[in-house]
C-alpha positions as CSV (number, residue, x, y, z in Angstrom):
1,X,-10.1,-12.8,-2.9
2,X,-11.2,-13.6,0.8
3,X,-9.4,-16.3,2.5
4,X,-12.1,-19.2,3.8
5,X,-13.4,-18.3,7.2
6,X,-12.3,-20.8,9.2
7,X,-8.9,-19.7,8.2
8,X,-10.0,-16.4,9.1
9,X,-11.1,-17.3,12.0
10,X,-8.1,-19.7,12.9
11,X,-5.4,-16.5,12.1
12,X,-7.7,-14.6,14.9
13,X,-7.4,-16.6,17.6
14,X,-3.8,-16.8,17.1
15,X,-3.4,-12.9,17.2
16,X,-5.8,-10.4,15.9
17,X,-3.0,-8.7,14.3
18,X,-2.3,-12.0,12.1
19,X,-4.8,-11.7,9.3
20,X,-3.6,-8.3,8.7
21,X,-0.1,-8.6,8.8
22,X,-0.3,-11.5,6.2
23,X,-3.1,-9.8,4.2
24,X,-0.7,-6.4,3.8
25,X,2.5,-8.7,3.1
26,X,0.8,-10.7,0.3
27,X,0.0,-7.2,-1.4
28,X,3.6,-5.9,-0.7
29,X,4.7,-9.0,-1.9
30,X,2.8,-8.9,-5.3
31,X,4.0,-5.2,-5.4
32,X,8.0,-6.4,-5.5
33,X,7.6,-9.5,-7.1
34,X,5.2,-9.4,-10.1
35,X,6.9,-6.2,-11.8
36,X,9.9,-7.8,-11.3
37,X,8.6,-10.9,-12.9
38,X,7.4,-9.8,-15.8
39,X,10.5,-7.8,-16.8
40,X,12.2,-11.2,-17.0
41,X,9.8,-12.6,-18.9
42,X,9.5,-9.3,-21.2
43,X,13.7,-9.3,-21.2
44,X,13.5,-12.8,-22.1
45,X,10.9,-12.6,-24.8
46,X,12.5,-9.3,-26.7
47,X,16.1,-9.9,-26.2
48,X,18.1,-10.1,-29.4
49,X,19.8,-13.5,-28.5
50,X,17.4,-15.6,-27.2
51,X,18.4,-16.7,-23.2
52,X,18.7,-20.4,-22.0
53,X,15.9,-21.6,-20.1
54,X,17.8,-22.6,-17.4
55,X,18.9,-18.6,-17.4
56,X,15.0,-17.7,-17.9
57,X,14.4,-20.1,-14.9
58,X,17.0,-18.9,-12.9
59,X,16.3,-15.1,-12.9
60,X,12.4,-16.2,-12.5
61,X,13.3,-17.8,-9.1
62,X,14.9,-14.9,-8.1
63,X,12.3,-12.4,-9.1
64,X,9.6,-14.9,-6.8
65,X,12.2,-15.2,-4.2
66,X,13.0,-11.2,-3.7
67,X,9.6,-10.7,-2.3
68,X,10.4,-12.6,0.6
69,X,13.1,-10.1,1.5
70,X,12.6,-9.8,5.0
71,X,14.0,-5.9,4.5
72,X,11.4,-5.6,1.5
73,X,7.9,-4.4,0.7
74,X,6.0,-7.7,1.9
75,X,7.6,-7.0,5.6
76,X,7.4,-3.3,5.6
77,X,3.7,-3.9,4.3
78,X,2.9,-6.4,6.8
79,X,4.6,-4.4,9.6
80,X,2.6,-1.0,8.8
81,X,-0.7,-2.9,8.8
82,X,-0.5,-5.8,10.9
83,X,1.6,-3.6,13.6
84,X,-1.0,-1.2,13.6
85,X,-3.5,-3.5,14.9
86,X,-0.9,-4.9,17.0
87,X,0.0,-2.0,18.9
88,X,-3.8,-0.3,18.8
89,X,-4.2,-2.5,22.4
90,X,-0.4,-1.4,23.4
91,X,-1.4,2.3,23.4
92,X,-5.0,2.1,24.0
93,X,-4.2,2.9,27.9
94,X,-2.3,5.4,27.2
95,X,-4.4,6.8,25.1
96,X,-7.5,6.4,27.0
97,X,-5.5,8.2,30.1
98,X,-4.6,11.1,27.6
99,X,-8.2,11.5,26.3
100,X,-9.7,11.9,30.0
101,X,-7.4,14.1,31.3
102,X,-7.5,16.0,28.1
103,X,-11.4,16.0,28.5
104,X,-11.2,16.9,32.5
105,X,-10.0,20.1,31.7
106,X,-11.8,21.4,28.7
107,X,-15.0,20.7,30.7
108,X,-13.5,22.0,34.1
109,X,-12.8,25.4,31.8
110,X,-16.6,25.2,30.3
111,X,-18.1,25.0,33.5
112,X,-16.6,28.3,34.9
113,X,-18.4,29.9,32.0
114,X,-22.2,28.3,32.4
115,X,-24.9,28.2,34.9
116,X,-25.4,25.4,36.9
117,X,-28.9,24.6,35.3
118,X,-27.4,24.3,31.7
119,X,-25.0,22.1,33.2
120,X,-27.3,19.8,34.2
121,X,-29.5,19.9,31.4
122,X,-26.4,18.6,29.5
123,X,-25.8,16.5,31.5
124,X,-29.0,14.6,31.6
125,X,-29.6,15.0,27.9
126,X,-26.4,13.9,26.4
127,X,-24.6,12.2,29.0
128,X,-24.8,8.9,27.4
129,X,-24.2,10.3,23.9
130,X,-21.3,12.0,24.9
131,X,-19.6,8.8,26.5
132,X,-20.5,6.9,23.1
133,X,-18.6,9.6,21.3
134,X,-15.5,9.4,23.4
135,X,-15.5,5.5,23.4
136,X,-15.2,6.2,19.7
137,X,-12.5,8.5,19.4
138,X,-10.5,6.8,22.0
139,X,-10.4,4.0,19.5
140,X,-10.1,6.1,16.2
141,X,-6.8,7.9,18.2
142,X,-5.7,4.5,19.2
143,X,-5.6,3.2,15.6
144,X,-3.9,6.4,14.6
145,X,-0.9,6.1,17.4
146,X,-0.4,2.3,16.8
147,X,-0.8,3.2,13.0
148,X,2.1,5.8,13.2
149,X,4.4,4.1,14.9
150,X,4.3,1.0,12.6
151,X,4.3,2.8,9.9
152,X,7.6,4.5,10.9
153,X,9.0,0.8,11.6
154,X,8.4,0.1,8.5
155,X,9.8,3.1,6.9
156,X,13.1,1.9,8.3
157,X,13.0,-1.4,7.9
158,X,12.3,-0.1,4.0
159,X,15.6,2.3,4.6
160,X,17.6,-0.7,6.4
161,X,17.8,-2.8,2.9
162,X,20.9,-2.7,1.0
163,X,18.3,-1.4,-2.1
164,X,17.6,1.5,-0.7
165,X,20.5,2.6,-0.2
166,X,21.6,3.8,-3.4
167,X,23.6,6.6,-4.4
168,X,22.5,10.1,-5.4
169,X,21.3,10.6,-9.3
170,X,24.2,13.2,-10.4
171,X,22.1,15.8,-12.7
172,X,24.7,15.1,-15.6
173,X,23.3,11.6,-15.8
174,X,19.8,12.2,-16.0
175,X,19.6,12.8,-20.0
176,X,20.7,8.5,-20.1
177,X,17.9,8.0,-18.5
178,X,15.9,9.9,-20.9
179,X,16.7,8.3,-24.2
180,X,13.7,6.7,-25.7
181,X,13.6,3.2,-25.6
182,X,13.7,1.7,-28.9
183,X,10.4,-0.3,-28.7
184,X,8.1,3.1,-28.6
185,X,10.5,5.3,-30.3
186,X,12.1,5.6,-33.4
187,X,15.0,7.6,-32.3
188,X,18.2,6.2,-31.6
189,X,20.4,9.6,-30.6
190,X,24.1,8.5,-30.7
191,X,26.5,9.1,-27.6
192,X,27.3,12.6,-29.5
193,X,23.9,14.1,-28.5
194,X,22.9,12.4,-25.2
195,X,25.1,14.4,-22.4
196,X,22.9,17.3,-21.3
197,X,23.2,20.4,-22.5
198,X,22.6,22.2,-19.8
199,X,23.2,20.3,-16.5
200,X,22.0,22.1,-13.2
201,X,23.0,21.3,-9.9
202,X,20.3,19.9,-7.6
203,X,20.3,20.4,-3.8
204,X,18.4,17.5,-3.3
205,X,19.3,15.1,-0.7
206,X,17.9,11.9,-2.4
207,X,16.5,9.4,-0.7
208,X,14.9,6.2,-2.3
209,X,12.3,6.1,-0.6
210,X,11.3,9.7,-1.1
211,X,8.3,8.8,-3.9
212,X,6.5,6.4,-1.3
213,X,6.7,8.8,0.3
214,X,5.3,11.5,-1.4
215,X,2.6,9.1,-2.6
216,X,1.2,8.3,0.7
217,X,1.8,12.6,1.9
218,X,-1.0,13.0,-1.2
219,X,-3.1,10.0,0.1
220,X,-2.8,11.2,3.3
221,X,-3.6,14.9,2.7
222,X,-6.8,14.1,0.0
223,X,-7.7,12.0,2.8
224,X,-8.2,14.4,5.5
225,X,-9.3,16.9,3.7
226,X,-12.3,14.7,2.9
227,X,-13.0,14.2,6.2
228,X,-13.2,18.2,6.8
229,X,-15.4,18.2,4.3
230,X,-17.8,15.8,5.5
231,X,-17.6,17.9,8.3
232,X,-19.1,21.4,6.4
233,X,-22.7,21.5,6.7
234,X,-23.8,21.0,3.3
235,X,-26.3,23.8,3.5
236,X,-23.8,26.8,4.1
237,X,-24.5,30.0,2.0
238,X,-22.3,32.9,1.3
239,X,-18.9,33.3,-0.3
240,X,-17.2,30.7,2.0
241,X,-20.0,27.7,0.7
242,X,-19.7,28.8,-2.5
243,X,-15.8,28.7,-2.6
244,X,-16.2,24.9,-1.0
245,X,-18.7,23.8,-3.0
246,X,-16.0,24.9,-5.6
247,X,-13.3,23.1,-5.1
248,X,-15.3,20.0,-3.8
249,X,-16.3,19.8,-7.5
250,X,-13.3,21.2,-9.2
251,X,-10.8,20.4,-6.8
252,X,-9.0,17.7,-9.0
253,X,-9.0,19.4,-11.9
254,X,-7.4,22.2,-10.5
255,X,-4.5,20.0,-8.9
256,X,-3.7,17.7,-12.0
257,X,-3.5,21.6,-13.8
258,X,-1.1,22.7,-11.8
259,X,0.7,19.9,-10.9
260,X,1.3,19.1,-15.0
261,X,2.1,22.8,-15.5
262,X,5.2,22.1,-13.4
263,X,5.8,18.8,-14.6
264,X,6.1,19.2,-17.7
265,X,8.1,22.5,-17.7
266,X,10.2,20.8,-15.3
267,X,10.6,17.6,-17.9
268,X,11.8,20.3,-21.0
269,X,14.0,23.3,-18.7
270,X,14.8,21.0,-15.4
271,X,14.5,17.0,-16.1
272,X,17.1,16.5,-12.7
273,X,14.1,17.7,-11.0
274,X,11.9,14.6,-12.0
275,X,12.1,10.8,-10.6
276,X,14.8,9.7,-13.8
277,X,12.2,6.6,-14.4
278,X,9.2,9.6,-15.2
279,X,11.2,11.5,-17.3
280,X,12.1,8.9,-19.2
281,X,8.1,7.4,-19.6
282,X,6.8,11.3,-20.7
283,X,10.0,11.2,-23.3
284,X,8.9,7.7,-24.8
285,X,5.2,8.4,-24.6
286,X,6.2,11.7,-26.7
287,X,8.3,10.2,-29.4
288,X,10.1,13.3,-28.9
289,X,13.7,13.9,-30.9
290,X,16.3,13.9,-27.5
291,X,18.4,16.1,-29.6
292,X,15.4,18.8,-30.0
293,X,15.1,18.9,-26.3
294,X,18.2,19.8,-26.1
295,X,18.0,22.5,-28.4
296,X,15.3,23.9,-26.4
297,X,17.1,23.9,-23.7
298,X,19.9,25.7,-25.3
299,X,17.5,28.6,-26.7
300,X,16.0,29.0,-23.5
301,X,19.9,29.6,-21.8
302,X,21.0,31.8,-24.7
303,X,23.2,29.1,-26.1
304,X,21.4,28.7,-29.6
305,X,20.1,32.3,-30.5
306,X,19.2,33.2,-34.1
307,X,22.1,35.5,-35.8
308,X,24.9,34.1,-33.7
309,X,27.5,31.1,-34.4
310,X,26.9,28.3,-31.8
311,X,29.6,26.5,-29.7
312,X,30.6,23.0,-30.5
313,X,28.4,21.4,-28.3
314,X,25.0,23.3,-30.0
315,X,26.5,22.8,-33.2
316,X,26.9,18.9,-33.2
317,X,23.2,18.6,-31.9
318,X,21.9,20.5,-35.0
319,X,24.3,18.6,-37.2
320,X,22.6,15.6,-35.6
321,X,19.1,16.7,-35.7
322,X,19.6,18.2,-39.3
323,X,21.3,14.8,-40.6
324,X,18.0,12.7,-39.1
325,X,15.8,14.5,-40.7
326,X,18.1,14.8,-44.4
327,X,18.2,18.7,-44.1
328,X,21.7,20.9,-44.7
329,X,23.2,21.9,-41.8
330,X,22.3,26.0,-42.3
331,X,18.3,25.3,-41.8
332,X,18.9,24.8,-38.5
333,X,22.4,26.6,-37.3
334,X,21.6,29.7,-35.6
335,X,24.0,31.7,-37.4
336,X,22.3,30.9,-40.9
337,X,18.8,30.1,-40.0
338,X,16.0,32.6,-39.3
339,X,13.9,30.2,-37.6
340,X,13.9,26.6,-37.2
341,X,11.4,25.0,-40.0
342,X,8.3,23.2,-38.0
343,X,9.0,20.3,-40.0
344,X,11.8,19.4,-38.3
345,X,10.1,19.7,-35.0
346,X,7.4,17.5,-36.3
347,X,10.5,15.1,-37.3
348,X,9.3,11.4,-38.8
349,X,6.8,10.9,-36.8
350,X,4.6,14.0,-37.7
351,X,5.7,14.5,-41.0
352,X,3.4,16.9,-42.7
353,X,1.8,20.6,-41.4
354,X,1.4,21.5,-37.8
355,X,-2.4,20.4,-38.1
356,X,-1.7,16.9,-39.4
357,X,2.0,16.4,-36.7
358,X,-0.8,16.7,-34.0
359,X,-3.5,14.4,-35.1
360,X,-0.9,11.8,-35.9
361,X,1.0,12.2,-32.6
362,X,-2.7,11.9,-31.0
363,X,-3.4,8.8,-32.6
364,X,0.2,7.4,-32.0
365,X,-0.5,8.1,-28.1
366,X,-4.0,6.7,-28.5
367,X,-2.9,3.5,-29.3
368,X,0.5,3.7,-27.6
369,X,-2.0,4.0,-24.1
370,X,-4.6,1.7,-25.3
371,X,-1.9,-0.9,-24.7
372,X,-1.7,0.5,-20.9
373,X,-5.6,1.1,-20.1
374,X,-6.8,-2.1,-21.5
375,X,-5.5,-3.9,-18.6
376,X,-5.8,-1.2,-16.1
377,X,-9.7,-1.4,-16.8
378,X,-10.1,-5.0,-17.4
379,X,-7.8,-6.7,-14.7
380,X,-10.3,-5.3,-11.6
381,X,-13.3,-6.2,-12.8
382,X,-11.8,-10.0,-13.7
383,X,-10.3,-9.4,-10.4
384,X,-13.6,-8.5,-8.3
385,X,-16.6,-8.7,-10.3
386,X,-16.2,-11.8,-12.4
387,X,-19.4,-12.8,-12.4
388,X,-21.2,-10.2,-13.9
389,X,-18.9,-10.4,-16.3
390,X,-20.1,-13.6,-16.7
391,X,-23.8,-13.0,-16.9
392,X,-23.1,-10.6,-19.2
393,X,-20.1,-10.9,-21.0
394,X,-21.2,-8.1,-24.2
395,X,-22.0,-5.1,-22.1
396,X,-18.7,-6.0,-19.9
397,X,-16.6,-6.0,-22.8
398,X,-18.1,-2.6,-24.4
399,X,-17.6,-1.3,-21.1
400,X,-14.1,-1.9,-20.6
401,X,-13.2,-1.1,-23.8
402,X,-15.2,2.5,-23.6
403,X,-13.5,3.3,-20.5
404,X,-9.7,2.1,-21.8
405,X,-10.2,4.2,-24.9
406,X,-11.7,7.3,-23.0
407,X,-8.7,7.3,-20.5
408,X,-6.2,6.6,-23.8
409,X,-7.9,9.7,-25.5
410,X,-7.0,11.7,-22.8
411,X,-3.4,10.8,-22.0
412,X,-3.3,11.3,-26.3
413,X,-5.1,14.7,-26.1
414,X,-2.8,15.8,-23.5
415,X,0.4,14.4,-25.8
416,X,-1.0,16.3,-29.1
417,X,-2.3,19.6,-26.9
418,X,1.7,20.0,-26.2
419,X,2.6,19.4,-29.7
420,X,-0.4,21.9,-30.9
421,X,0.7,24.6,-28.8
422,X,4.3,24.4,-29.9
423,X,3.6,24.7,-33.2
424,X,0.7,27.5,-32.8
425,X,3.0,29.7,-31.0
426,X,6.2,29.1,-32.8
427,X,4.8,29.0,-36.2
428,X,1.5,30.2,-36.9
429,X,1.5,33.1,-34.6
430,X,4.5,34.8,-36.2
431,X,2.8,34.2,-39.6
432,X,-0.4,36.4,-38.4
433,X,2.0,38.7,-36.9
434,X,5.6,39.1,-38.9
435,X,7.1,41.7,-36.5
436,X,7.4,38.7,-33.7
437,X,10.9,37.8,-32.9
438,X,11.7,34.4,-33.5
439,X,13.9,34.0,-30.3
440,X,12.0,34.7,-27.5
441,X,9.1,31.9,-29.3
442,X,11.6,29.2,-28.9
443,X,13.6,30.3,-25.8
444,X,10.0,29.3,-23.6
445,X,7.3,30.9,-24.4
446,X,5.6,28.4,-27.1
447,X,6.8,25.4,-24.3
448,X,5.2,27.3,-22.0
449,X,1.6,27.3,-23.5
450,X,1.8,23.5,-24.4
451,X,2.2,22.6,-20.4
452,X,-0.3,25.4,-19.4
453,X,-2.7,24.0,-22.1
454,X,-2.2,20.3,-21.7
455,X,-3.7,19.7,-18.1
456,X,-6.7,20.5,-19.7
457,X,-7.3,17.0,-21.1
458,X,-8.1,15.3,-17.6
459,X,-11.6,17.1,-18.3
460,X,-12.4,14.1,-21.1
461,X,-12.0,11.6,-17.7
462,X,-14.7,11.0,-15.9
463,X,-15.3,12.6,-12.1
464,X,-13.8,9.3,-10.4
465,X,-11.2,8.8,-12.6
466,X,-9.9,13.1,-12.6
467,X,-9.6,12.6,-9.0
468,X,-7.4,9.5,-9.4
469,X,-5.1,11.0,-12.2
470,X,-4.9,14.6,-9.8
471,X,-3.7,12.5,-7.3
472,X,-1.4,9.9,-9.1
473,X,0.7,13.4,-10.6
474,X,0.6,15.6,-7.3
475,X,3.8,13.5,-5.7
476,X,5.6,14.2,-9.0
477,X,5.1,17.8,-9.1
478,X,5.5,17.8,-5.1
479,X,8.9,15.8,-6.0
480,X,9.6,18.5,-8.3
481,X,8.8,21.8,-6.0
482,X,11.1,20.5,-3.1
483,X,14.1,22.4,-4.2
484,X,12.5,25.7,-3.9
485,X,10.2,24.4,-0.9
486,X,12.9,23.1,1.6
487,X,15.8,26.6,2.1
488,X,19.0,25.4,0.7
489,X,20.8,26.0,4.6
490,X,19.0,23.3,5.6
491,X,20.1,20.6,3.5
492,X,23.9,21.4,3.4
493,X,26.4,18.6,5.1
494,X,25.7,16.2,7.7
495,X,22.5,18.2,9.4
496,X,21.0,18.3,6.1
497,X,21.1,14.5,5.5
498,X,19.4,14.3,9.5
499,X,17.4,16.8,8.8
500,X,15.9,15.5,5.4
501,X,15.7,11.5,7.0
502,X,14.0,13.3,10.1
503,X,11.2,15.3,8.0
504,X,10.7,12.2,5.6
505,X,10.3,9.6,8.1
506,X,7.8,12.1,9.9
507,X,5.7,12.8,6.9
508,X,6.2,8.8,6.1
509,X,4.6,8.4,9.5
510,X,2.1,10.2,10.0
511,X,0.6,10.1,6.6
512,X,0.4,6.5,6.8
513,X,-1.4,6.8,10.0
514,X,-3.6,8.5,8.4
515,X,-4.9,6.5,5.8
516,X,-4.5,3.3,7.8
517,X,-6.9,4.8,10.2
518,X,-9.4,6.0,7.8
519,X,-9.4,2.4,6.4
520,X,-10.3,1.0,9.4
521,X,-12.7,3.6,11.1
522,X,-14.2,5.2,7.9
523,X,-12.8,3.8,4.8
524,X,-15.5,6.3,2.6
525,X,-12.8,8.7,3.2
526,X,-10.4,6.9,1.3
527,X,-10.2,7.2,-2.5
528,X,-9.2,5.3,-5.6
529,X,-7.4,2.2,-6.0
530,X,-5.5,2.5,-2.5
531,X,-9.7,2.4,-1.0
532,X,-9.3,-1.2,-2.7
533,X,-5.9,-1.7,-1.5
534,X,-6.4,-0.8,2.4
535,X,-9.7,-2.5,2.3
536,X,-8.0,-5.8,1.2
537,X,-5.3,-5.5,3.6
538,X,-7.2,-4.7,7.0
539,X,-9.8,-7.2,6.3
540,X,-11.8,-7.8,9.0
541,X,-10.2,-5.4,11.8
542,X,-12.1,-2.8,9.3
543,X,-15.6,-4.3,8.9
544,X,-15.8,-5.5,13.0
545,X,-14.6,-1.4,13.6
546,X,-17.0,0.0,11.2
547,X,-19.8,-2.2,12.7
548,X,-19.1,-0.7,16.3
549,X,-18.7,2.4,14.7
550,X,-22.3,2.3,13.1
551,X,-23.8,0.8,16.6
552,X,-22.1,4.1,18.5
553,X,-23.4,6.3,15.5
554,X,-19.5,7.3,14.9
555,X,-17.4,9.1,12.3
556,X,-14.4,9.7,12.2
């Protein structure tokens, strides 16, 4: 996917800042354009009235046109790349100026502390060193201002467009959002049992642009936190090695744990505090009854508790969820039923005992994300490697399809390991032990070990690909913990709204700055398919830095 060189070469004489700019807008472009694409086409295809083709054409041309929004992803891309190298020369001066004064002191404060002989031994030994090392991070902080401040240009010229300025999601909305679509599941809850139970007020300001950002605050965090780490001598000893060698290796693991722990408890007790577009993907994924999460919801706030009558509300989602399933009413009203049979929980799709509901919900999910993984693993490799695909076309294929169907044994462990736990907790535990009330089971605690439990399944990934999925969920649980991050003084009124834009646009910044700089000077630090990405976009301004890097001896 390199342009020819004498185009290359042509875009650098006109400004070095060209090729990128162009590079990073033809991948921002492809970002707003094919997705929107392909839901025409996929609108189009499964509509149940088939459209005209001039209709089909119509809303194509628009899709392919919309990526040339000069307010959209293609500019802002362009802007935060190809403005980066553009103002790298701008602040270079200023930089440089910075640097040596910066430097003037902290060796005027050293030499007050050391004889003049040491002094000079330094001096004579690692004079020249030294300079090379200062050249380099003159130009690695240059990168990082000029990376910065484009990136917060672009942040705004993202904010500026008419689509990002969309109103807040009100938390009484968000159970729409969550009914299944009918192409993955087979329920089709009626307007009766989709308002949400139990709505909760969020705090949130919302800003559209708050999951970029989050995504690139991950980025930008794994990032430099790789670079510390190739910083720590590898041979340390004690506790401290030991704890770093730890998480070096485990690290991942340990954040896609956690971060699905809150997730998911988030998706049954709080769905407002999820993107609406998540929420709705985990719900289809599941094949999960919308009328049973409600009911969960309702025994976890006291509203559907074994012994008592319900209110209307309650009572018309068990009418609903008894009717679905061709069960009288009583098994699953509170005020007649003991418990809640598991066969209702397992509804149509798992129809049978607990042990067979999970094995056919895994094998559901298996092929429900075999559909997803397939191209995920193949498209790269057609993408980037196609000839040794070529020159070996069997081995490709088996390798591909070993990969798609490891990742799609995950996501479908990690689907039936929720399920499992349910069941284990609500079911089979109080048959081992009869004195266990039935309420508190249902009210949280069974939901509770199915999202402790289900992070577990990133271990069937391999090492590359855990550190991809930690860092794919970590904005949605960060996106999820901001309500009980950010005090709720500070996002009242007017100041709240500044505040919020102030803080995002900050973390936007810098976090970009980061990443764009790591690309350029030391793009091992970068990880996953935005190492791809950045590579791509900075082209050749990376590869001439890194070979002055390696000439000076550099890192970053």
């Amino acid at each position: 996917m390199r342009p020819p060189r004498a185009l290359q070469h042509h875009l650098r004489t006109v400004h070095p800042s060209t090729e990128p700019f162009l590079r990073a807008f033809l991948l921002g472009y492809a970002a707003q354009s094919i997705p929107a694409v392909i839901r025409v086409l996929l609108s189009s295809l499964l509509a149940p009235t088939r459209k005209a083709p001039s209709q089909v054409g119509s809303d194509l041309a628009k899709a392919v046109a919309r990526g040339f929004d000069p307010r959209g992803l293609g500019v802002a891309f362009g802007v935060a790349i190809g403005g980066a190298k553009w103002a790298e020369e701008w602040v270079e001066p200023a930089v440089r100026s910075a640097y040596a004064a910066g430097l003037a002191r902290a060796r005027a404060g050293g030499r007050e502390g050391k004889g003049k002989a040491r002094e000079t031994e330094v001096s004579l030994e690692g004079e020249q060193q030294r300079a090379v090392e200062d050249e380099r991070n003159v130009r690695v902080l240059s990168t990082f201002v000029g990376a910065t401040v484009s990136s917060l240009v672009a942040l705004l010229v993202l904010q500026s467009s008419k689509a990002y300025r969309r109103p807040a999601w009100p938390a009484a909305q968000l159970v729409h959002d969550l009914r299944p679509d009918f192409l993955i599941s087979p329920y089709t809850p009626g307007p009766s049992s989709t308002p949400d139970p139990t709505p909760r007020n969020s705090r949130r300001v919302q800003s559209p642009t708050l999951d970029l950002t989050l995504f690139l605050f991950v980025r930008g965090t794994d990032t430099f936190l790789r670079y510390l780490y190739s910083r720590t001598p590898a041979t340390q000893s004690g506790k401290r090695g030991a704890a770093i060698r730890l998480l070096a290796s485990h690290g991942d693991t340990l954040v896609f744990w956690l971060a699905c722990w809150k997730i998911m408890w988030s998706f049954f007790y709080a769905p407002q505090l999820l993107p609406p577009g998540y929420a709705k993907w985990i719900m289809q994924l599941a094949r999960l009854d919308p009328r049973l999460l409600q009911l969960l919801r309702f025994a976890r706030d006291g509203r559907f508790a074994y012994g008592r009558d319900a209110d209307a509300q309650v009572a018309r989602v068990c009418e609903g969820i008894a009717k679905a399933n061709g069960k009288p009413l009583s098994s699953v009203h509170p005020l007649h039923a003991r418990r809640i049979d598991c066969a209702l929980v397992h509804g149509r799709v798992g129809a049978g005992t607990c042990e067979q509901n999970a094995l056919k919900r895994w094998a559901r999910a298996f092929l429900d994300c075999l559909v997803i993984y397939l191209p995920v693993h193949a498209i790269p490799p057609l993408l980037f490697n196609l000839g040794r695909i070529l020159s070996s076309p069997s081995s490709s294929i088996l390798r591909i399809l070993f990969a798609a169907s490891r990742s799609s044994a995950f996501l479908a462990t990690f689907v039936a390991s929720i399920y499992a736990s349910v069941c284990l907790v609500r079911t089979r535990l109080p048959q081992l032990v009869p004195s266990v009330p039935q309420q508190p089971l249902d009210g949280g605690l069974c939901v509770m070990l199915g999202c402790a439990v289900c992070g577990f399944s990133v271990l069937i990934e391999n090492k590359r690909r855990r550190r991809e999925m930690a860092l794919y969920v970590a904005p949605r649980a960060l996106y999820a913990i901001m309500d009980d991050l950010i005090p709720p003084s500070l996002l009242r009124g007017k100041t709240g709204d500044r505040l919020s834009t102030f803080l995002e646009r900050l973390v936007f910044s810098f976090s970009a700055g980061t990443v764009i700089t790591a690309a350029v000077h030391q793009p091992e630090l970068v990880s996953g398919v935005v190492k791809g990405v950045t590579r791509f976009a900075v082209g050749g301004w990376g590869a001439r830095q890194g070979m002055a890097n390696r000439r000076g001896g550099a890192r970053l």
